[in-house]
DRENDRENPA-53446 format. One record per residue (C-alpha): chain; residue in one letter; x, y, z; residue number from 0. Coordinates in steps of 0.5 Angstrom, whole numbers, padded with zeros to 4 digits, always signed. Last residue first. Layout:
N
R chain res    px    py    pz   n
R     A   a     X     Y     Z NUM
...
//
This chain:
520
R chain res    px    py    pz   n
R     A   x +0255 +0281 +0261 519
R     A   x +0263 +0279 +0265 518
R     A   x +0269 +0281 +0264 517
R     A   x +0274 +0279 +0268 516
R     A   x +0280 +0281 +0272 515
R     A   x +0285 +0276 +0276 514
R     A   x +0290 +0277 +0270 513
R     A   x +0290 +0284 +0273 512
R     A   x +0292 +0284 +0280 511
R     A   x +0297 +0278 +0278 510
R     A   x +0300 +0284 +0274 509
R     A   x +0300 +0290 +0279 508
R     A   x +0303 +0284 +0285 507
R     A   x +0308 +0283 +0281 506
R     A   x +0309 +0291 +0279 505
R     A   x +0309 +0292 +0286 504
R     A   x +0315 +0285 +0287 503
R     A   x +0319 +0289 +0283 502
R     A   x +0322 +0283 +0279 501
R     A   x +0318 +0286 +0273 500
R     A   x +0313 +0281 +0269 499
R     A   x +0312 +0284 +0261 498
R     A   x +0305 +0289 +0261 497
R     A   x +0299 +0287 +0259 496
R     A   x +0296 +0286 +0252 495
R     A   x +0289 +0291 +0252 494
R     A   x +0283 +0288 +0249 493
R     A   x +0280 +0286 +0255 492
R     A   x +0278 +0279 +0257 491
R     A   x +0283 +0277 +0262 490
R     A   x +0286 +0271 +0261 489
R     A   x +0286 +0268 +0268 488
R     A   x +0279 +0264 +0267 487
R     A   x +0281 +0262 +0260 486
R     A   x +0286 +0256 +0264 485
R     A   x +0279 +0253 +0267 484
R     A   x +0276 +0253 +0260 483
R     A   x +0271 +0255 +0255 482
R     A   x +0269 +0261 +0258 481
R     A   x +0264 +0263 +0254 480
R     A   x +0261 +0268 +0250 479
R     A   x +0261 +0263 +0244 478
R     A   x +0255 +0260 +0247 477
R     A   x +0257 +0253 +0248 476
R     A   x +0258 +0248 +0244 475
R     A   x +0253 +0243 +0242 474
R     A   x +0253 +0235 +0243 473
R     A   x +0250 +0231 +0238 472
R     A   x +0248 +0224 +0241 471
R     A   x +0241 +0225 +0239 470
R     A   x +0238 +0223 +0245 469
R     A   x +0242 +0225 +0251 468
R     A   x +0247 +0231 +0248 467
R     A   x +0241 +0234 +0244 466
R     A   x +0237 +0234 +0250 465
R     A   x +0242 +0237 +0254 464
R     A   x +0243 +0243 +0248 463
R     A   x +0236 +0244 +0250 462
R     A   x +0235 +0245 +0256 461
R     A   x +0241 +0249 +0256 460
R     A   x +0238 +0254 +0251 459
R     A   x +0232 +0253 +0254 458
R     A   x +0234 +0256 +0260 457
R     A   x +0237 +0262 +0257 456
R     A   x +0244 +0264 +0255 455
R     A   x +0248 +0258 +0257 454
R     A   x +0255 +0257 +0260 453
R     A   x +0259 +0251 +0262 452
R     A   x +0255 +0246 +0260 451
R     A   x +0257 +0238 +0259 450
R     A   x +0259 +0238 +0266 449
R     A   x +0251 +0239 +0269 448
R     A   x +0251 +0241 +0276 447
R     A   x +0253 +0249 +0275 446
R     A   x +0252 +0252 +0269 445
R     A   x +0254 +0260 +0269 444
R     A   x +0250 +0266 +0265 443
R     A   x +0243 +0268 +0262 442
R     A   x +0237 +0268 +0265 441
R     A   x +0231 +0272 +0261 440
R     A   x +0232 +0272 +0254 439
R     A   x +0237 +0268 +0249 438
R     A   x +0236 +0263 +0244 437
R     A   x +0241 +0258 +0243 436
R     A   x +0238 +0251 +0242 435
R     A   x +0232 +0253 +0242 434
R     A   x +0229 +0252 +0234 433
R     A   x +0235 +0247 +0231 432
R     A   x +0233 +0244 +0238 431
R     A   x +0226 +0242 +0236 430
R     A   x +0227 +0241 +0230 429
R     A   x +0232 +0235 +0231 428
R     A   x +0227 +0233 +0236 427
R     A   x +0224 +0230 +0230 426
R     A   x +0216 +0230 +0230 425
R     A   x +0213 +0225 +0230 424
R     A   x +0206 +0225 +0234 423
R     A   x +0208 +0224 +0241 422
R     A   x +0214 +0229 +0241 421
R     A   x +0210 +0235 +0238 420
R     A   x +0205 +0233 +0244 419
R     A   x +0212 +0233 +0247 418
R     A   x +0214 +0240 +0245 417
R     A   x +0207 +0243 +0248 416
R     A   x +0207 +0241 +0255 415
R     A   x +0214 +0243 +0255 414
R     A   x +0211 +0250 +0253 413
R     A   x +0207 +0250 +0257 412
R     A   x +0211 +0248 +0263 411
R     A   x +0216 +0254 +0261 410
R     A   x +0209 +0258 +0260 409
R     A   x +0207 +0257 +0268 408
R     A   x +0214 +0257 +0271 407
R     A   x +0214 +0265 +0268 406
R     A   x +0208 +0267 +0270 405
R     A   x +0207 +0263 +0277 404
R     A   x +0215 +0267 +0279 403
R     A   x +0221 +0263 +0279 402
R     A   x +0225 +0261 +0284 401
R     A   x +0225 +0253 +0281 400
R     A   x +0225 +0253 +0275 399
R     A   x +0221 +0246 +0272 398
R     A   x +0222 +0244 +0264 397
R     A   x +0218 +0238 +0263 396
R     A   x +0220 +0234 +0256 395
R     A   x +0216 +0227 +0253 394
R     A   x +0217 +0221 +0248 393
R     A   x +0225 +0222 +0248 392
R     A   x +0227 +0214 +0244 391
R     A   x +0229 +0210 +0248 390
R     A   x +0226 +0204 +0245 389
R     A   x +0221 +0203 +0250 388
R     A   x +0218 +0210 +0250 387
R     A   x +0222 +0215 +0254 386
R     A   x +0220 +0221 +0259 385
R     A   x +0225 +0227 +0261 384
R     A   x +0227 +0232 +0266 383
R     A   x +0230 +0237 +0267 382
R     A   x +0230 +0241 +0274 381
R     A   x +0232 +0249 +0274 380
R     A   x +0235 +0253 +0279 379
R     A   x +0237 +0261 +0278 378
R     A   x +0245 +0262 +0281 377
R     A   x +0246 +0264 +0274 376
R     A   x +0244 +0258 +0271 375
R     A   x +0242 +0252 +0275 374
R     A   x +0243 +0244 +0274 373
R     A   x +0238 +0239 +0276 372
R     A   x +0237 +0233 +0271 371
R     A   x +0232 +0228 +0271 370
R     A   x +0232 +0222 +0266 369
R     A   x +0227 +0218 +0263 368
R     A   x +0225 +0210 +0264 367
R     A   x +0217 +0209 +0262 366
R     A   x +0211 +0206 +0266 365
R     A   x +0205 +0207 +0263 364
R     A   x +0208 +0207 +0256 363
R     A   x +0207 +0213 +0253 362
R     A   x +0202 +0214 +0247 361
R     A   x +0203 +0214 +0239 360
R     A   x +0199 +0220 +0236 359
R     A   x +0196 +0219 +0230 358
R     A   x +0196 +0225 +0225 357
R     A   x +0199 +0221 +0220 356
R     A   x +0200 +0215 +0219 355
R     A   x +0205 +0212 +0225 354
R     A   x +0211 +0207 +0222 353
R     A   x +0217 +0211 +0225 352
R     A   x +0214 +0212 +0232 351
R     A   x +0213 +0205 +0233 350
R     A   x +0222 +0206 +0232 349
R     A   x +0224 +0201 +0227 348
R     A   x +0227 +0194 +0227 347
R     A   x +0235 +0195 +0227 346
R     A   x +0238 +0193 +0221 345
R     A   x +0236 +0199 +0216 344
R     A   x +0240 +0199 +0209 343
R     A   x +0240 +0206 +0206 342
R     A   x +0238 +0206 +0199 341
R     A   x +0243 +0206 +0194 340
R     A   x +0242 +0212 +0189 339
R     A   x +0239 +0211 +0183 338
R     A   x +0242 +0206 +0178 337
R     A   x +0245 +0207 +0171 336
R     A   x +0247 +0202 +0165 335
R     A   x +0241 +0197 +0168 334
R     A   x +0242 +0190 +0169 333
R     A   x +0248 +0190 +0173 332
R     A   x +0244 +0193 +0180 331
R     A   x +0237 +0191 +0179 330
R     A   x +0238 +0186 +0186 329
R     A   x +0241 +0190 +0190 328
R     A   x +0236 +0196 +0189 327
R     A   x +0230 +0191 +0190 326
R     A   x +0234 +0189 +0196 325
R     A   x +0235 +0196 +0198 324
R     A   x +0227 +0198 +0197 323
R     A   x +0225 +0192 +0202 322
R     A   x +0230 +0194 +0207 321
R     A   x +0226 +0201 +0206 320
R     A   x +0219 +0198 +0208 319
R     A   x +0214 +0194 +0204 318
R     A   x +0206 +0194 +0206 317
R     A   x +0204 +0188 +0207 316
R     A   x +0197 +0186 +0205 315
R     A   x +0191 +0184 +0209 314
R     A   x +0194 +0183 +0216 313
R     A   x +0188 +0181 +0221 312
R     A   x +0186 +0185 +0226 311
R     A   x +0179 +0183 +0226 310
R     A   x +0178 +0190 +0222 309
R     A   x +0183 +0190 +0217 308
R     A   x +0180 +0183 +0216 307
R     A   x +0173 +0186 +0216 306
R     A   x +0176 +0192 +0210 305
R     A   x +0179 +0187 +0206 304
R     A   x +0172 +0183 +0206 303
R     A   x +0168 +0189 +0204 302
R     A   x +0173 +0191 +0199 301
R     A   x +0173 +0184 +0196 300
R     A   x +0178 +0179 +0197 299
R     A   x +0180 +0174 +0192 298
R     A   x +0188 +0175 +0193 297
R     A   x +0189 +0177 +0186 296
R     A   x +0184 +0183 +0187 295
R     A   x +0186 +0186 +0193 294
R     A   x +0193 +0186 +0190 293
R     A   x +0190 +0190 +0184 292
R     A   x +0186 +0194 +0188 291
R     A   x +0192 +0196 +0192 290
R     A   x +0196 +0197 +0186 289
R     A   x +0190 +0202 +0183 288
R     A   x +0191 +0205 +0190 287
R     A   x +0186 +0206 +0196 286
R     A   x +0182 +0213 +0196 285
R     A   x +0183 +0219 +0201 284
R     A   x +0186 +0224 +0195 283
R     A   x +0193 +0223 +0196 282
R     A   x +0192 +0215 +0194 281
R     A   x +0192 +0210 +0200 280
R     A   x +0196 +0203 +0200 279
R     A   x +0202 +0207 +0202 278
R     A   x +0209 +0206 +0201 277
R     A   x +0209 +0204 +0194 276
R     A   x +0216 +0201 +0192 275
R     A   x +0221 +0205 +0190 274
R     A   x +0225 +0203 +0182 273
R     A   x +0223 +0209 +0178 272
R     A   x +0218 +0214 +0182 271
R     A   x +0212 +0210 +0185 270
R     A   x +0204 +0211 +0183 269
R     A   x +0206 +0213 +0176 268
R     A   x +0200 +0216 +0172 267
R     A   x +0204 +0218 +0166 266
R     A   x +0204 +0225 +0166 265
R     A   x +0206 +0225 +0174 264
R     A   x +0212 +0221 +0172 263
R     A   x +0214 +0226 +0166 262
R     A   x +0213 +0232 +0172 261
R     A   x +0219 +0230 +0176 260
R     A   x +0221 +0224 +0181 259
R     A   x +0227 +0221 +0178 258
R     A   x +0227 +0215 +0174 257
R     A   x +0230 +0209 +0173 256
R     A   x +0236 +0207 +0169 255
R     A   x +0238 +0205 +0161 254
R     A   x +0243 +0208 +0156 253
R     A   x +0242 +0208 +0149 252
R     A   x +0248 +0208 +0144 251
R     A   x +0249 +0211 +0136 250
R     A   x +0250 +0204 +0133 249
R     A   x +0256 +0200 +0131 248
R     A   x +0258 +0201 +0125 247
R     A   x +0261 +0194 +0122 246
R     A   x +0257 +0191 +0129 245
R     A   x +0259 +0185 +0133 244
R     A   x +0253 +0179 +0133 243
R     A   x +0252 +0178 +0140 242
R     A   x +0246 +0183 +0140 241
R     A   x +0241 +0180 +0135 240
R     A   x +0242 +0173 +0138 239
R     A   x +0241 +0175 +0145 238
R     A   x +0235 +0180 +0142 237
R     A   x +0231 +0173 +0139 236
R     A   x +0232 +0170 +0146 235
R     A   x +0229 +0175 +0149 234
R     A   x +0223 +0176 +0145 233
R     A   x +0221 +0168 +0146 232
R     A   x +0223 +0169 +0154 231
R     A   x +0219 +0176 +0155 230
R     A   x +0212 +0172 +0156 229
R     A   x +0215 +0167 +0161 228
R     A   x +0216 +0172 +0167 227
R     A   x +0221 +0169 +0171 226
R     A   x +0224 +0163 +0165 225
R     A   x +0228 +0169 +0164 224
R     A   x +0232 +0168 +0170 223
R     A   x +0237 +0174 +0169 222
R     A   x +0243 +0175 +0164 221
R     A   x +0247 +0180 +0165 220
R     A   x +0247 +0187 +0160 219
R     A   x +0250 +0186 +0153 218
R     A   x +0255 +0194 +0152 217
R     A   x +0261 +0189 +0151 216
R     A   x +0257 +0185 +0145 215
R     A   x +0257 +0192 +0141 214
R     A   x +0252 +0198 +0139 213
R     A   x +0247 +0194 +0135 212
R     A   x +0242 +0191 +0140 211
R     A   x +0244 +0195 +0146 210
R     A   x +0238 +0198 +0147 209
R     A   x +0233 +0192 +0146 208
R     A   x +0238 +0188 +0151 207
R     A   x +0237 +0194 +0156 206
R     A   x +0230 +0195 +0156 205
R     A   x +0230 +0186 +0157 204
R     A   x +0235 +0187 +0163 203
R     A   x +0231 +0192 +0166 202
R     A   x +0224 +0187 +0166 201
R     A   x +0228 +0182 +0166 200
R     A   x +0231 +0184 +0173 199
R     A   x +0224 +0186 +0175 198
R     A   x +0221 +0178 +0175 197
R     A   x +0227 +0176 +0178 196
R     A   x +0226 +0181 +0184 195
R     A   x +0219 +0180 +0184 194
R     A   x +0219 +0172 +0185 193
R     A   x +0224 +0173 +0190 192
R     A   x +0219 +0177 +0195 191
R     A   x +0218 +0184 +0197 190
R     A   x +0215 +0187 +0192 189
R     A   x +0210 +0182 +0193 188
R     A   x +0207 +0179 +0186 187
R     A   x +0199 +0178 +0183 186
R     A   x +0201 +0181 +0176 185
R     A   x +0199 +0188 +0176 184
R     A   x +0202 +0189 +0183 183
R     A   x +0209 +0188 +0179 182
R     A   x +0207 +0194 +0174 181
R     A   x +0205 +0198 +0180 180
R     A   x +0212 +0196 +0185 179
R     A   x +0215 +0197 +0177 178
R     A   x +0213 +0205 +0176 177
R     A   x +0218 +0207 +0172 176
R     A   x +0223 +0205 +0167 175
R     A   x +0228 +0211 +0164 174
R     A   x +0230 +0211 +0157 173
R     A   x +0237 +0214 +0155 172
R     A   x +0240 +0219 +0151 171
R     A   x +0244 +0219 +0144 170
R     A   x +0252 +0216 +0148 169
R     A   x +0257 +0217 +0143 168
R     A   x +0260 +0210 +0141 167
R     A   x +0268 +0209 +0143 166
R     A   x +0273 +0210 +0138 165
R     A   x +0279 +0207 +0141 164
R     A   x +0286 +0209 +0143 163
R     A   x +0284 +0206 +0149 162
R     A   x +0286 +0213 +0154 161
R     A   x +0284 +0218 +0149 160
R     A   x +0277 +0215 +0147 159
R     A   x +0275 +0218 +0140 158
R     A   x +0268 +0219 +0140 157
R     A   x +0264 +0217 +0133 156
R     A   x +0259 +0217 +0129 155
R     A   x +0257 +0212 +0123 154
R     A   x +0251 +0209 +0127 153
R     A   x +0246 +0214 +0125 152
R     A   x +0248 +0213 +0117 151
R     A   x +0241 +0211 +0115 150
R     A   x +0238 +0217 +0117 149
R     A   x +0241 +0221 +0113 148
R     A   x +0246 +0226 +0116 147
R     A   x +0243 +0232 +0118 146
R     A   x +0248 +0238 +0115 145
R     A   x +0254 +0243 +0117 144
R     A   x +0256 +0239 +0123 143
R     A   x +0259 +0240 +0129 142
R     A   x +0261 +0235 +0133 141
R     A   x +0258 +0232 +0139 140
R     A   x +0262 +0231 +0145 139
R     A   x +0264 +0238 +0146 138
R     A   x +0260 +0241 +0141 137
R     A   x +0251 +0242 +0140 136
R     A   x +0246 +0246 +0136 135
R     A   x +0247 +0241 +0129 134
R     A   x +0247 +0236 +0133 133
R     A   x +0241 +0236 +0135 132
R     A   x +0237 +0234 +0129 131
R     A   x +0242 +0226 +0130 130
R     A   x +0241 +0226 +0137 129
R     A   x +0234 +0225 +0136 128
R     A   x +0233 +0220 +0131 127
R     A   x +0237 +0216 +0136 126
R     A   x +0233 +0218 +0142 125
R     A   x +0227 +0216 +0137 124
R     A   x +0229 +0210 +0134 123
R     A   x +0231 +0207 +0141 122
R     A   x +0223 +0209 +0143 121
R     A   x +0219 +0206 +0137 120
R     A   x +0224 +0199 +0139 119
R     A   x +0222 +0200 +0146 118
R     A   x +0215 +0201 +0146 117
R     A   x +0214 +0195 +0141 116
R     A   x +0217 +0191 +0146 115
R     A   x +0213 +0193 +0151 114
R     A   x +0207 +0192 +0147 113
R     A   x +0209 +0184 +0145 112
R     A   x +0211 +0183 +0153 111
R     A   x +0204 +0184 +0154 110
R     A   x +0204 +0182 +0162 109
R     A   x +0199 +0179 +0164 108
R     A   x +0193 +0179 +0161 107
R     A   x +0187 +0180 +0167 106
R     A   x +0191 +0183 +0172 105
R     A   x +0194 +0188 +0167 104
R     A   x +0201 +0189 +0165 103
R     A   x +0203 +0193 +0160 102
R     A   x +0202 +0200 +0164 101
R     A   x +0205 +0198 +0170 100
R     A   x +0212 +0199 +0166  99
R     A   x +0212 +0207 +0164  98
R     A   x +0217 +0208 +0160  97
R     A   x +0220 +0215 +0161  96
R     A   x +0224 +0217 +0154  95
R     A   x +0230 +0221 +0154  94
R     A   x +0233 +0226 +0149  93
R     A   x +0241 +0229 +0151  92
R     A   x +0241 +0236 +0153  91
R     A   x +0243 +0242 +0150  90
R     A   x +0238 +0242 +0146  89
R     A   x +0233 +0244 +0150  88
R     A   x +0227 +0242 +0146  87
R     A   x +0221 +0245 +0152  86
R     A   x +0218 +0237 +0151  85
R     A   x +0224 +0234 +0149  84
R     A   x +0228 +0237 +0155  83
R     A   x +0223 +0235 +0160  82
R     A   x +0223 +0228 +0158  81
R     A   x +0219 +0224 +0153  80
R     A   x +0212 +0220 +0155  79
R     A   x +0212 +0211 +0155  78
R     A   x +0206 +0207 +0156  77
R     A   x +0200 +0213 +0158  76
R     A   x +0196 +0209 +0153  75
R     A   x +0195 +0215 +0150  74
R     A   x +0202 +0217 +0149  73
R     A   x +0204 +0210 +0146  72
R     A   x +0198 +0210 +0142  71
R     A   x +0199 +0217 +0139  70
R     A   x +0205 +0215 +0138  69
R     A   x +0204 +0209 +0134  68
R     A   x +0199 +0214 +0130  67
R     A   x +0205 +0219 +0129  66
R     A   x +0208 +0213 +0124  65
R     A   x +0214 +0209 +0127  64
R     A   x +0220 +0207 +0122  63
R     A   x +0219 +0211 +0115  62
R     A   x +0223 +0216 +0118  61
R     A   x +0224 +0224 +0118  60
R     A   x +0217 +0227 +0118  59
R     A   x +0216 +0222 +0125  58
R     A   x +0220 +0226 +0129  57
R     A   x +0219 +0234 +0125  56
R     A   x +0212 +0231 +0128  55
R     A   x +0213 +0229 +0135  54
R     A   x +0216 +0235 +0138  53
R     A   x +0211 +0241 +0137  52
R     A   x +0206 +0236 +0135  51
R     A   x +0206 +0234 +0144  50
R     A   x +0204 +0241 +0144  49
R     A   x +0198 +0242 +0139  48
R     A   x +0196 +0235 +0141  47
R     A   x +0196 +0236 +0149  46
R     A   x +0191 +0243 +0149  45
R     A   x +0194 +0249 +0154  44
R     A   x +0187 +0253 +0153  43
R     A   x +0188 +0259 +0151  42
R     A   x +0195 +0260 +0149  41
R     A   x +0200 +0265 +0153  40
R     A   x +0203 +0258 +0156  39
R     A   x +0204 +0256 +0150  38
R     A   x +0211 +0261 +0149  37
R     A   x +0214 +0258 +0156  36
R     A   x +0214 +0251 +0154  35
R     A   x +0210 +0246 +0157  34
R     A   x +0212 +0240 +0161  33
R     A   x +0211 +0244 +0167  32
R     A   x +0203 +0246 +0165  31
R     A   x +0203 +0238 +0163  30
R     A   x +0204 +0236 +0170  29
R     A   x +0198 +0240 +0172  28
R     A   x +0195 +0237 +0167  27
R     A   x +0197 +0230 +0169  26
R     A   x +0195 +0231 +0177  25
R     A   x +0187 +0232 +0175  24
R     A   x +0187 +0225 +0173  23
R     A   x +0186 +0222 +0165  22
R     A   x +0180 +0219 +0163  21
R     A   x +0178 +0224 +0159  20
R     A   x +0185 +0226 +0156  19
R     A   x +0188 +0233 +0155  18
R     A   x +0186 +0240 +0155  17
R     A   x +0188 +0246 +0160  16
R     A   x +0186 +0253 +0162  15
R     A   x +0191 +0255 +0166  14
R     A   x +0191 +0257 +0173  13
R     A   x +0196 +0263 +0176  12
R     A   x +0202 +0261 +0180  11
R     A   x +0202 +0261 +0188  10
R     A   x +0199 +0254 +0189   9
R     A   x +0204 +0251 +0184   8
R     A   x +0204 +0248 +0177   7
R     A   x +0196 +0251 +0175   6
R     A   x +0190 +0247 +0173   5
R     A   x +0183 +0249 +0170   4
R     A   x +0180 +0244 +0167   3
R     A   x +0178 +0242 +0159   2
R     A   x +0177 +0235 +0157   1
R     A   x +0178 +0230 +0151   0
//
């Protein structure tokens, strides 16, 4: 064990805490959220005393797993327990995170034995669980006076009004993590037919186990098992488990994947639940644990990658979003719940879009633009406009015309200013929301531009045009406006006016006053 200093946020003070020695800095920062409030006042925050604060009145009650079984778990960084374990909130259903690249190694494959052993302990538990919190919970849970045996944990029920029938109470769920990791372990793309089967038997394999007992509707698809053949002998022995239909169904287990959060950072996870890994360099500078491991399968050292890298040569590709989707499309049907679909993108990125950060993205030597001249309360204005070749904005100039050096030199500037923005990525959007409507110096009619009848500043109007060309967001005019030629006969006074007359003096009285205007 060893003892640092950590602290959740920037801003909130640091805390002495101790945990592992091989495990990173991230950990115990991880571990200061997943701490109850009361520990926090304990001088150092130490890992055992609050993992026993959970884990003990667990393995008191069943002869099924032992505390040094989840010693090893939580050691090995294999599996951690979610937030509402950790602070014992029993008001929401216990739940395991499951770490995947943490059985599988470049050197023995995957350690399809551990990863069973993992989810039979954590099945148990989340049952175990269920049956001491329901004492403290109603609405699907009952009430009950007294913990019922470990041995009945399958005799509880929840009437289902539509079926007529008893439809099993849900205990909790296990979530997998870390699978783009997990699949560099074993030598596999992300992106690739044998990574996407070897994923669904991975999720299929989590689902089936905790399944088993609850009832043949609940069996997942069947997914190529011969993909990672160190899971087909246990998963044959399940398949046979699982089709036997229960007297007493057990308590169910409902499986997915994980959301960012603490747990993960606990666990050393490189890439949330099902994502893939977007970037081949950790936070701190230094290249990934996946990295390494691809690196390793391909028989590169680090100097021969870096000369490949050198000489232009593609070394490792990088997954992107499309990639993400299909990995999602794949996965849908061997988990009881997935995460949000990625969106699917059919058109190649802009070269913005895949710049690391700080690199500035040059224009083309000759680019396409436009050049719009409008002027504003009779004071002129040119705007004009440099495109990349996807046409996406890549620089802004912004030129009054009868304005004095002052005030044609800081409009300039700060055109200069928006397309270094432009150049580096960062979105126009921002740059609109920040102008669009500002008010200051010109104000007043549009001319030269239909888009635009009023404006309340030059970049007022510079803006609003360029989220109009680009961004294909067209916004409305200053509320101030005159909207329409029909609102230029209506008077802008609080006043009603009077009912036509005959007379031809009070004609001439009321056409009089619906030519009138107010204007600022």
């Amino acid at each position: 064990m060893r003892t640092l200093q950590a602290t959740a946020d920037p801003d909130a003070p640091l805390y002495s805490v101790t945990i592992p020695a091989d495990w990173d800095d991230d950990s115990a920062s991880a571990l200061i959220q997943l701490c109850p409030k009361a520990e926090l006042d304990h001088t150092p925050v130490r890992m055992d005393h609050i993992v026993m604060t959970w884990l003990k009145p667990l393995c008191e009650s069943t002869e099924k797993f032992t505390l040094e079984d989840w010693a090893r778990l939580l050691l090995f960084r294999q599996t951690a327990p979610n937030l509402s374990i950790w602070t014992q909130e029993n008001s929401q259903k216990p739940g395991f995170v499951v770490n995947l690249a943490a059985f599988a190694s470049a050197d023995n494959g995957f350690d399809a034995k551990a990863y069973y052993q993992a989810l039979k302990i954590v099945a148990d538990s989340i049952r175990l669980l269920a049956h001491q919190q329901l004492s403290y919970q109603n609405g699907e849970l009952p009430f009950l006076e007294a913990l019922p045996p470990a041995e009945q944990q399958g005799k509880l029920f929840q009437s289902d009004k539509d079926s007529n029938q008893e439809a099993p109470v849900i205990a909790g769920m296990i979530q997998l993590t870390n699978l783009d990791a997990c699949l560099a372990q074993l030598g596999l793309d992300y992106d690739s037919d044998k990574g996407r089967d070897v994923a669904c038997c991975l999720a299929a394999f989590a689902t089936l186990l905790a399944n088993v007992g609850c009832g043949t509707q609940y069996l997942p698809l069947t997914p190529d098992w011969s993909a990672l053949p160190e899971l087909m002998p246990l998963a044959k022995e399940l398949w046979v488990l699982a089709s036997v239909e229960p007297t007493s169904p057990l308590l169910r287990v409902e499986t997915g994947f994980s959301s960012p959060g603490p747990v993960d950072a606990l666990l050393g996870v490189e890439s949330c639940g099902l994502a893939p890994i977007f970037s081949p360099i950790r936070n701190d500078g230094r290249l990934a644990v996946s990295t390494l491991a691809r690196l390793a399968y391909k028989g590169l050292t680090l100097e021969a990658a870096f000369a490949s890298a050198l000489a232009g040569e593609k070394v490792l590709s990088q997954p992107d979003i499309k990639a993400h989707y299909a990995m999602h499309q794949a996965l849908a049907g061997f988990v009881t719940h997935m995460p949000p679909r990625p969106n699917p993108i059919t058109a190649p990125l802009s070269p913005k879009a895949t710049l690391p950060r700080g690199v500035r993205q040059p224009l083309p030597m000759r680019r396409k633009g436009i050049t719009q001249k409008a002027s504003i309360a009779g004071r002129g204005l040119f705007l004009r406009t440099g495109e990349y070749e996807d046409g996406s904005l890549g620089e802004v100039f912004l030129t009054p015309v009868r304005e004095n050096a002052m005030v044609r030199g800081l409009m300039e500037g700060l055109a200069q200013a928006v397309s270094i923005g432009l150049q580096y990525g960062a979105p126009l959007e921002d740059y609109v929301s920040a102008f669009a409507y500002s008010h200051f110096g010109v104000a007043g009619t549009v001319e030269g531009d239909p888009g635009a009848l009023y404006a309340t500043s030059f970049l007022d109007y510079s803006f609003r045009a360029l989220s109009d060309i680009y961004l294909k967001r067209h916004l409305p005019d200053s509320p101030n406006n005159l909207t329409s030629s029909h609102e230029q006969d209506i008077p802008m006074l609080p006043l009603d006016l009077p009912a036509e007359e005959s007379n031809d003096s009070v004609s001439s009285s009321s056409s009089g006053r619906r030519n009138l205007k107010l204007v600022s």
